[in-house]
C-alpha positions as CSV (number, residue, x, y, z in Angstrom):
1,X,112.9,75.3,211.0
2,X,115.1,74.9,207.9
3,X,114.6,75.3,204.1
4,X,111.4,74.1,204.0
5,X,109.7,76.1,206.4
6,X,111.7,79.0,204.1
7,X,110.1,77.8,200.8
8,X,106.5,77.5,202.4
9,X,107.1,81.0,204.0
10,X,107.8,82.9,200.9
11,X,105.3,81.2,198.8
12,X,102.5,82.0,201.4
13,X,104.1,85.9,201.5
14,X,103.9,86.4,197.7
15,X,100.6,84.6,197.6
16,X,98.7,87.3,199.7
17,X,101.0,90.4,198.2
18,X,99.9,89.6,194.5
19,X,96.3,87.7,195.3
20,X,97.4,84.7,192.7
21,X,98.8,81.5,192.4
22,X,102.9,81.0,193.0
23,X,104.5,77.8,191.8
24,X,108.3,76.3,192.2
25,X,110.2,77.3,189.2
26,X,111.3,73.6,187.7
27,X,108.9,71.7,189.6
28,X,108.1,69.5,186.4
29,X,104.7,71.1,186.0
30,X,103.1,72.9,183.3
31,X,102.4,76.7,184.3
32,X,99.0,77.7,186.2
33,X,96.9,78.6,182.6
34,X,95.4,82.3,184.2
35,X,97.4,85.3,184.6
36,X,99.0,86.8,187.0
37,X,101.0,84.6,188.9
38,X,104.1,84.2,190.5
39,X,107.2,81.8,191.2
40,X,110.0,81.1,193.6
41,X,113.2,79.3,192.9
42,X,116.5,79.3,195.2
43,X,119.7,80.3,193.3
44,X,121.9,79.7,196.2
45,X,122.3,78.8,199.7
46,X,125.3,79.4,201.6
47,X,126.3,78.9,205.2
48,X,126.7,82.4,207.2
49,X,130.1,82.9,209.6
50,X,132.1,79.8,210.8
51,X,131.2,76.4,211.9
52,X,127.5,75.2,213.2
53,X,127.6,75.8,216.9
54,X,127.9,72.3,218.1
55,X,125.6,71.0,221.5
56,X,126.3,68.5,224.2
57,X,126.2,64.8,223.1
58,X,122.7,63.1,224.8
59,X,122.1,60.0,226.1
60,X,121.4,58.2,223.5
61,X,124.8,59.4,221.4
62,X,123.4,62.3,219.2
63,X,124.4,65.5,219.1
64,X,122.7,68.6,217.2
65,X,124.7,71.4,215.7
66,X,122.5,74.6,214.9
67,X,123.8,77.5,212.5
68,X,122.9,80.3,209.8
69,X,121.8,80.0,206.0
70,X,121.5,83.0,203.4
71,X,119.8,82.0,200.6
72,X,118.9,84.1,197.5
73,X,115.7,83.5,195.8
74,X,114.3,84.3,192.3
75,X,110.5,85.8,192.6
76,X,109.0,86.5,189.8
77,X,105.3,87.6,188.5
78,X,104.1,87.1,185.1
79,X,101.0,88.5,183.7
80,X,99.2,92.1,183.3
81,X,100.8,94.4,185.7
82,X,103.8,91.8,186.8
83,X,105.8,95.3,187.7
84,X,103.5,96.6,190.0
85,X,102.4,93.3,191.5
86,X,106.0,92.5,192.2
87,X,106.7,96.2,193.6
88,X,103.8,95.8,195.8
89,X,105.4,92.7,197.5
90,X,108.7,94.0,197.9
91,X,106.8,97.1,199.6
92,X,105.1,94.9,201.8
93,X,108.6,93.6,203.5
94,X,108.9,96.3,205.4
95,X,105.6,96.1,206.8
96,X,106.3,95.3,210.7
97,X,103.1,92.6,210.5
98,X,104.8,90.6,207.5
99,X,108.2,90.9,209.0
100,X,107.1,89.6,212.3
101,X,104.8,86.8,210.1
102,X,107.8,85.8,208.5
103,X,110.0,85.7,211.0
104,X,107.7,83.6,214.3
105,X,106.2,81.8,211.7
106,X,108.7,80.5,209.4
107,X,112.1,81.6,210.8
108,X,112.8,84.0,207.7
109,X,114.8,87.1,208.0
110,X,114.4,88.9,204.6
111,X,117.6,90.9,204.6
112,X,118.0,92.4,201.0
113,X,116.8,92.3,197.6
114,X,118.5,93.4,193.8
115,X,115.7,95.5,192.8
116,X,113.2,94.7,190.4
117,X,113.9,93.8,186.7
118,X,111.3,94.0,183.9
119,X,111.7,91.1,181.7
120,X,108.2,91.5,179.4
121,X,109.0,89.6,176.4
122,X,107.4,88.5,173.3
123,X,105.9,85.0,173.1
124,X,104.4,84.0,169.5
125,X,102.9,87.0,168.6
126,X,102.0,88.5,171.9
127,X,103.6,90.4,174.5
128,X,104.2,88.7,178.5
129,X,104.9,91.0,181.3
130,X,107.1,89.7,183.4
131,X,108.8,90.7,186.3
132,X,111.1,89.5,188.7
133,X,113.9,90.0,191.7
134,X,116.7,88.6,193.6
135,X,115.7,87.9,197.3
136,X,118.4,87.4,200.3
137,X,117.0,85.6,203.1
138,X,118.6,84.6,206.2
139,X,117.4,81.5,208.4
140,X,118.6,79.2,211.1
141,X,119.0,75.2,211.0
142,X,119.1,72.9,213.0
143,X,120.6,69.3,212.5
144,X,121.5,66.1,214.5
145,X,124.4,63.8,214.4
146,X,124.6,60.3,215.7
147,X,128.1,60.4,217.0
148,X,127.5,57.6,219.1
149,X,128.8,56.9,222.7
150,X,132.2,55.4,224.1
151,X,130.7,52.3,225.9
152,X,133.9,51.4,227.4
153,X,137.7,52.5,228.0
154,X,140.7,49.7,228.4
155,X,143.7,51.9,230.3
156,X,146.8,49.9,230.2
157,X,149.2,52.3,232.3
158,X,149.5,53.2,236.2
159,X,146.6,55.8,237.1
160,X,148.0,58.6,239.4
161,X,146.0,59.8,242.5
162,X,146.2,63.9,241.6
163,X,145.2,65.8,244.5
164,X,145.1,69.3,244.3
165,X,146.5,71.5,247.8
């Protein structure tokens, strides 16, 4: 699992919460033309505690290291009733059946959120609801390292027999 999985995961979550389409914020796309509908966009990741915990070197010279991301994401509704849409989805996050979805499926641990902000404005002449939050995820990673293998050791000093009484 890793950030993908994450991505895939929330988008699927806020998908069935608000019944509408979610998009990447600055995916190079125009917006989806009917209203509601929400987006996702990650405004930081950042490794959790110390060092990856490293594994034993294989056979073939890799090694994987596995750790902890939090990641803090922007989701946002626009449309009639962004507010409610948006509260609705936060709601749902402490459903045990979403938590658990979340969690076997996609590795996410939803840890904390900002609240919700109402950001209607006015575009042209009309009005947009908007709505949107700051979401802190947890996840694990895992990556692998080709380290490589020491094929062969030149000593060029007097190996001692240690025995041990």
């Amino acid at each position: 699992m890793g950030l993908n999985d994450v991505r895939l995961g929330l988008k699927r979550w806020l998908q069935k919460e608000i019944g509408a389409t979610v998009i990447f914020a600055e995916q190079g796309a125009p917006r989806p033309s009917s209203f509601p509908y929400g987006s996702l966009r990650i405004q930081s990741i950042n490794q959790v505690g110390g060092d990856d915990a490293l594994r034993d070197v294989d056979a073939q010279g890799k090694q994987k290291t596995y750790g902890v991301r939090s990641a803090v994401f922007g989701v946002a509704v626009y449309g009639p009733g962004a507010t409610a849409l948006l509260e609705k989805a936060l709601g749902s996050l402490h459903k045990p059946t979403v938590r658990e979805e979340l969690y076997y499926t996609y590795g996410i641990s939803a840890i904390d959120d900002e609240g919700i902000i109402n950001l209607t404005e006015l575009l042209e002449t009309d009005w947009e609801e908007r709505a949107q939050m700051d979401l802190m995820v947890m996840y694990a990673i895992e990556q692998e390292d080709d380290v490589g293998l020491i094929e062969k050791v030149e000593i060029n000093d007097v190996i001692y027999d240690i025995t041990t009484p």
